[in-house]
Backbone and ligand atoms as CSV (ligand in chain L), in Angstrom:
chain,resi,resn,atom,element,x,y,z
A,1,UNK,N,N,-4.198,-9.308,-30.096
A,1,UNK,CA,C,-4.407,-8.934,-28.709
A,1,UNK,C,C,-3.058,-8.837,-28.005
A,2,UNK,N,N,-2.540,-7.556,-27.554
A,2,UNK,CA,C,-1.358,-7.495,-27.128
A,2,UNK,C,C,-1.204,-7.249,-25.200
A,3,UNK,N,N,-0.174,-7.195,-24.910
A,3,UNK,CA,C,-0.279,-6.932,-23.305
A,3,UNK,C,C,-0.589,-5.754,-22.877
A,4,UNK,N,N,-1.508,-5.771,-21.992
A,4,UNK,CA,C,-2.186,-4.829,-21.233
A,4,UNK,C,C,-1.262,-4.519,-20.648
A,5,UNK,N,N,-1.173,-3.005,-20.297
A,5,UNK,CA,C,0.291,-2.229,-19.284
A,5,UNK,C,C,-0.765,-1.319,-18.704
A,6,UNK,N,N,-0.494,-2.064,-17.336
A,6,UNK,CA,C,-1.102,-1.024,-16.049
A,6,UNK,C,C,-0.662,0.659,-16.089
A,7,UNK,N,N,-1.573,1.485,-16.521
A,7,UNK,CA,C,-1.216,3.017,-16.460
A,7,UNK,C,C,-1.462,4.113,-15.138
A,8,UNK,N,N,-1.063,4.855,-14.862
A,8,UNK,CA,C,-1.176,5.616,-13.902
A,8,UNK,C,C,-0.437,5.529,-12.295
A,9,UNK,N,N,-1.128,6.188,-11.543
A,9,UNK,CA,C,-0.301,5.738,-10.374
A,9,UNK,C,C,-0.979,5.019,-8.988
A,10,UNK,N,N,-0.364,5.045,-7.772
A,10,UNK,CA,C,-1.170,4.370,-6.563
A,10,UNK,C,C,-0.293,5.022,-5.234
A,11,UNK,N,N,-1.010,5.220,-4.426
A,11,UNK,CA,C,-0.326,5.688,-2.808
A,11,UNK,C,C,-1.270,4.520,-1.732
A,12,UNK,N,N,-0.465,3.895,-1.080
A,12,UNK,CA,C,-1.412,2.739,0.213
A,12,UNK,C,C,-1.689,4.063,1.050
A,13,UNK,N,N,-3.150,3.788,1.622
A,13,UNK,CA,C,-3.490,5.001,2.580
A,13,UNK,C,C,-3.850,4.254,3.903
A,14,UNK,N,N,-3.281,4.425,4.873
A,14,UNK,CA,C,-3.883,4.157,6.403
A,14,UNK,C,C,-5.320,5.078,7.330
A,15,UNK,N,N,-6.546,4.439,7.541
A,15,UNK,CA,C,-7.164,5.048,8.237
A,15,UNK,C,C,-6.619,5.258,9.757
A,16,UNK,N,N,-6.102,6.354,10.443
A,16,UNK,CA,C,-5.396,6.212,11.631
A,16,UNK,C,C,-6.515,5.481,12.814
A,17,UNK,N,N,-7.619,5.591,12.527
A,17,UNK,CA,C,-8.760,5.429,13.245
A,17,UNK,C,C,-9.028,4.211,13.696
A,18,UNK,N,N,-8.688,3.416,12.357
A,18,UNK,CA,C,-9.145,1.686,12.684
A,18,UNK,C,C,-7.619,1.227,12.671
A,19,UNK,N,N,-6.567,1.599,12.921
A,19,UNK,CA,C,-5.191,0.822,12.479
A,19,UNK,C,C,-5.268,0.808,14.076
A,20,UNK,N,N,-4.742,-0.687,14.466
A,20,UNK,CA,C,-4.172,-0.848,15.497
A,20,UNK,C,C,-2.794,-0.912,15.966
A,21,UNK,N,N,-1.988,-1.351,14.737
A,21,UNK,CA,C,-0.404,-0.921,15.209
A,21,UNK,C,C,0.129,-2.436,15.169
A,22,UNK,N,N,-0.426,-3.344,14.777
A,22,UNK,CA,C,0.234,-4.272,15.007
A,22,UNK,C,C,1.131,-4.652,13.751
A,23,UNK,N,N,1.363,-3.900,13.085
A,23,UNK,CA,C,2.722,-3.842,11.807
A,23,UNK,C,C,2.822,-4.785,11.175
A,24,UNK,N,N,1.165,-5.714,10.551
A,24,UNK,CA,C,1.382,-6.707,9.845
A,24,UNK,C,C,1.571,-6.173,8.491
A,25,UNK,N,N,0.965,-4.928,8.227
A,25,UNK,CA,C,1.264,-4.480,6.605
A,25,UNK,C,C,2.464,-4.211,6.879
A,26,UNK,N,N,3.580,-4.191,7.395
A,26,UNK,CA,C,4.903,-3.577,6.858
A,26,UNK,C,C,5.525,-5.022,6.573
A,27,UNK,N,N,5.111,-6.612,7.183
A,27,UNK,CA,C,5.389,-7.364,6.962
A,27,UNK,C,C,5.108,-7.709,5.044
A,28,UNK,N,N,3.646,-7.134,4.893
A,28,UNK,CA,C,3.250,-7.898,3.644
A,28,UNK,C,C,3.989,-6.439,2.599
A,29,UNK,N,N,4.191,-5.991,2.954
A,29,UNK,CA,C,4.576,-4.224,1.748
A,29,UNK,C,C,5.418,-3.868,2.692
A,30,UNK,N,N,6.841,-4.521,2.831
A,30,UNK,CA,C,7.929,-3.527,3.026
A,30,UNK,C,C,8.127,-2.354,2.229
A,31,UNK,N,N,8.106,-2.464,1.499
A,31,UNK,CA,C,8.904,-1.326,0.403
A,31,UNK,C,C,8.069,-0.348,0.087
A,32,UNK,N,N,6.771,-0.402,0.914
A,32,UNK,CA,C,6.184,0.713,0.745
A,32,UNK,C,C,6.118,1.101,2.453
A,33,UNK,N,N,5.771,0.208,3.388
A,33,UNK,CA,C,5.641,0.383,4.902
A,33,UNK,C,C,6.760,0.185,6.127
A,34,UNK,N,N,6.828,1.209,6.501
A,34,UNK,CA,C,7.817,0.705,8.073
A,34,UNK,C,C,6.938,1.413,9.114
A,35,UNK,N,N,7.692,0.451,10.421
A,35,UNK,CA,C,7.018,0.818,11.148
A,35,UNK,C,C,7.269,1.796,12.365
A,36,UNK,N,N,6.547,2.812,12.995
A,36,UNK,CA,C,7.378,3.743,13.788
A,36,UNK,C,C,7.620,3.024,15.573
A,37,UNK,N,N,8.349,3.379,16.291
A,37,UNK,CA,C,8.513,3.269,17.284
A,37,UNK,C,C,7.523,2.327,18.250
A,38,UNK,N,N,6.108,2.783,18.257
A,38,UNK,CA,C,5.092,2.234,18.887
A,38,UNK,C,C,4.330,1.181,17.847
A,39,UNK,N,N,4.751,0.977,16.565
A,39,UNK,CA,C,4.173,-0.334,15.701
A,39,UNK,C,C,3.360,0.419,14.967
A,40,UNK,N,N,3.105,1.763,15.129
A,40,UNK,CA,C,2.434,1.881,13.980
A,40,UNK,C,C,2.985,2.326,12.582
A,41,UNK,N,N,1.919,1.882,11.635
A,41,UNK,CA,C,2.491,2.210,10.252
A,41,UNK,C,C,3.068,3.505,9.750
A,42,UNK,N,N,4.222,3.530,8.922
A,42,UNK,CA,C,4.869,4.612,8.243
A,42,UNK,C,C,4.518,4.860,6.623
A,43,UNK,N,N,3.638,5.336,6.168
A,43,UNK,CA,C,3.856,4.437,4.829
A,43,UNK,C,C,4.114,5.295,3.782
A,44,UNK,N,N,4.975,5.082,2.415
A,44,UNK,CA,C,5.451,5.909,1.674
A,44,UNK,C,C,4.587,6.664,0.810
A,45,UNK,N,N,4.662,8.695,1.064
A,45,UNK,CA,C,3.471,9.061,0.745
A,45,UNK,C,C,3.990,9.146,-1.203
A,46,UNK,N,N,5.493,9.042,-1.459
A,46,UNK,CA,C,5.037,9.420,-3.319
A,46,UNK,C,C,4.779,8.214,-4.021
A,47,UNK,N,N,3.614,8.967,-4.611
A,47,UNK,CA,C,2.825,7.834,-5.708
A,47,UNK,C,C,4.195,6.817,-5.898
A,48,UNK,N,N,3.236,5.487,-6.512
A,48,UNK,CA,C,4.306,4.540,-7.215
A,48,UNK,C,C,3.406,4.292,-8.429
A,49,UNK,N,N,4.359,4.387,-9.495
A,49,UNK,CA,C,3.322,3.573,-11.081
A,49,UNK,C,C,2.831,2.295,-10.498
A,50,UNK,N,N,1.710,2.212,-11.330
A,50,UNK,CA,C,0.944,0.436,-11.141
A,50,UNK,C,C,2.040,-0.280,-12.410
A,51,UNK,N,N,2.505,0.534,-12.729
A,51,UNK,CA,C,3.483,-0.916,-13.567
A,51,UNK,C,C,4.167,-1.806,-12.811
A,52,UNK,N,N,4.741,-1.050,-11.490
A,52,UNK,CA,C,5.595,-1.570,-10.651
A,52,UNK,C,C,5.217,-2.364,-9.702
A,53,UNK,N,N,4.379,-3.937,-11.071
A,53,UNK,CA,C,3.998,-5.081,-10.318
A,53,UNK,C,C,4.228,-5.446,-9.023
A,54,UNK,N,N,5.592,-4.997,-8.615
A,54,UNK,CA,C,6.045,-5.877,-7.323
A,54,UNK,C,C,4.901,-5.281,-6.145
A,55,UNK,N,N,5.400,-3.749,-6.459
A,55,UNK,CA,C,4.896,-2.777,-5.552
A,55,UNK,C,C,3.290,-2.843,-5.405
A,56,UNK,N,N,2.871,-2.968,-5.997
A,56,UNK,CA,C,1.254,-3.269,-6.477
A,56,UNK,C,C,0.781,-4.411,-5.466
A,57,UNK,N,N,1.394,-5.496,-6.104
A,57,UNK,CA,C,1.255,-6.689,-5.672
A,57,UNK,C,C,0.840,-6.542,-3.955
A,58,UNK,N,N,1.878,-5.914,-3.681
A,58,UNK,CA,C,2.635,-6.201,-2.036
A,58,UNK,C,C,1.248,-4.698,-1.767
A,59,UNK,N,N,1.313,-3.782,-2.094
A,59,UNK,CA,C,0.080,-2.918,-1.475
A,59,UNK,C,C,-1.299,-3.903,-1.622
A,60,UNK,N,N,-1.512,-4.751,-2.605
A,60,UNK,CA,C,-3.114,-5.431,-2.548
A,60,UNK,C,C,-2.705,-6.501,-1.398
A,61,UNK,N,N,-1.421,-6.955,-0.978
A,61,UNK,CA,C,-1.925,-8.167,0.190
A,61,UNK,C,C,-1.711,-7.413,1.591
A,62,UNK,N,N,-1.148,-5.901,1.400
A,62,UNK,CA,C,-1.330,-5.554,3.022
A,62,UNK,C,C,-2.975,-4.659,2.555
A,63,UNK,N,N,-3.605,-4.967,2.203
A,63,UNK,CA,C,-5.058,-4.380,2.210
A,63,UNK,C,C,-5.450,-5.225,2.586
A,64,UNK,N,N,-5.081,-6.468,1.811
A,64,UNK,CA,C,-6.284,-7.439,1.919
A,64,UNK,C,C,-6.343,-7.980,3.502
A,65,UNK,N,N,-4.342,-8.026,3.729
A,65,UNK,CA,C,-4.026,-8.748,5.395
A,65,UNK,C,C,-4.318,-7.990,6.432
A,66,UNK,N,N,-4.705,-6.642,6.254
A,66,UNK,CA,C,-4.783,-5.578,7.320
A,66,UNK,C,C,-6.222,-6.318,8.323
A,67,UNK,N,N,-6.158,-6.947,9.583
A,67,UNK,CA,C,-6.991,-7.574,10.528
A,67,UNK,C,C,-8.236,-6.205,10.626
A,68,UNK,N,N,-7.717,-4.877,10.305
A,68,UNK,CA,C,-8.480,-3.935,10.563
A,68,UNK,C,C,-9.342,-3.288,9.480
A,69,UNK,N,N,-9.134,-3.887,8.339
A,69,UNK,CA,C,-9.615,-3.239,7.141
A,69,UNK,C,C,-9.405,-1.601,7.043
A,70,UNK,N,N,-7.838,-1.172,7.570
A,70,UNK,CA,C,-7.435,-0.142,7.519
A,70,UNK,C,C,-6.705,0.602,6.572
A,71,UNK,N,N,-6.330,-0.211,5.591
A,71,UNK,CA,C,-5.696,0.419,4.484
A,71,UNK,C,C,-6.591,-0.230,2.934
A,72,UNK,N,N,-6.057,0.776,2.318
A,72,UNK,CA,C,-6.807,1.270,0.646
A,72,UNK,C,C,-5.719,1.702,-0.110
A,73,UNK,N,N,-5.913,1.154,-1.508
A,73,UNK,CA,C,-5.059,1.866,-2.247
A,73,UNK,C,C,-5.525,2.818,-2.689
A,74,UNK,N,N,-5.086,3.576,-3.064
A,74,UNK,CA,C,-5.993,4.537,-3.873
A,74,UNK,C,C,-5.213,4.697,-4.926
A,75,UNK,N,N,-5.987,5.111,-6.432
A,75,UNK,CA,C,-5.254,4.995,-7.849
A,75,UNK,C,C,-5.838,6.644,-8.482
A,76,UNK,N,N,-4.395,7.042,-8.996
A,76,UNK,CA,C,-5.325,7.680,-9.555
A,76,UNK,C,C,-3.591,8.064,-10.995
A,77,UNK,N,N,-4.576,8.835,-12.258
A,77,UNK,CA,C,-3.733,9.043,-12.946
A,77,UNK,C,C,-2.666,9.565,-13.180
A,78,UNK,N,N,-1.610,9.429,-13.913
A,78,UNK,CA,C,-0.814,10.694,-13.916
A,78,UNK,C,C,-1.019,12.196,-15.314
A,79,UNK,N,N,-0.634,13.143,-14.569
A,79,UNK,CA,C,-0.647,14.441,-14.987
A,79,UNK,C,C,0.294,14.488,-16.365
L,1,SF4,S1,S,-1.954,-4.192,9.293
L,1,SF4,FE1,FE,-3.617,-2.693,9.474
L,1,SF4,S2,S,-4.048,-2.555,11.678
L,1,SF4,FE2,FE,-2.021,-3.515,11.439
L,1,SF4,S3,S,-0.548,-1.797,11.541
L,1,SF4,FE3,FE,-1.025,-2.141,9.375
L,1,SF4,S4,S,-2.712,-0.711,8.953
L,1,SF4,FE4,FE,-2.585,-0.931,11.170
């Protein structure tokens, strides 16, 4: 039984609808989120591999921390 290696890719998506702006995901996923002028989220639109634990990591706790249940990862493969 050898190590499983996360394949494909992921983009964090913001619903503009339910985000209120209060820029706690750029706290939990810098490196994918900044924030613009008025607090709301910026977030980086090219895919990142799911290998790139860090990045992964930090997109599942600004999902999970979002007060608004405004962001999703979304996964999908590569071409
Ligand atoms: S944590 Fe959620 S509600 Fe707050 S700025 Fe980010 S997406 Fe918007």
């Amino acid at each position: 039984m050898g190590v499983r290696r996360r394949t494909g890719l992921f983009v964090l998506q913001v619903n503009p609808i339910l985000c209120d702006g209060f820029g706690h995901c750029a706290e939990l996923a810098p490196e994918l989120v900044t924030i613009d002028e008025w607090g709301y989220p910026i977030i980086r639109t090219a895919p990142v591999s799911l290998s790139d634990t860090g990045a992964y990591q930090s997109a599942r706790y600004a999902e999970r921390g979002c007060p608004r249940q405004a962001l999703r990862i979304q996964r999908f493969n590569e071409k």
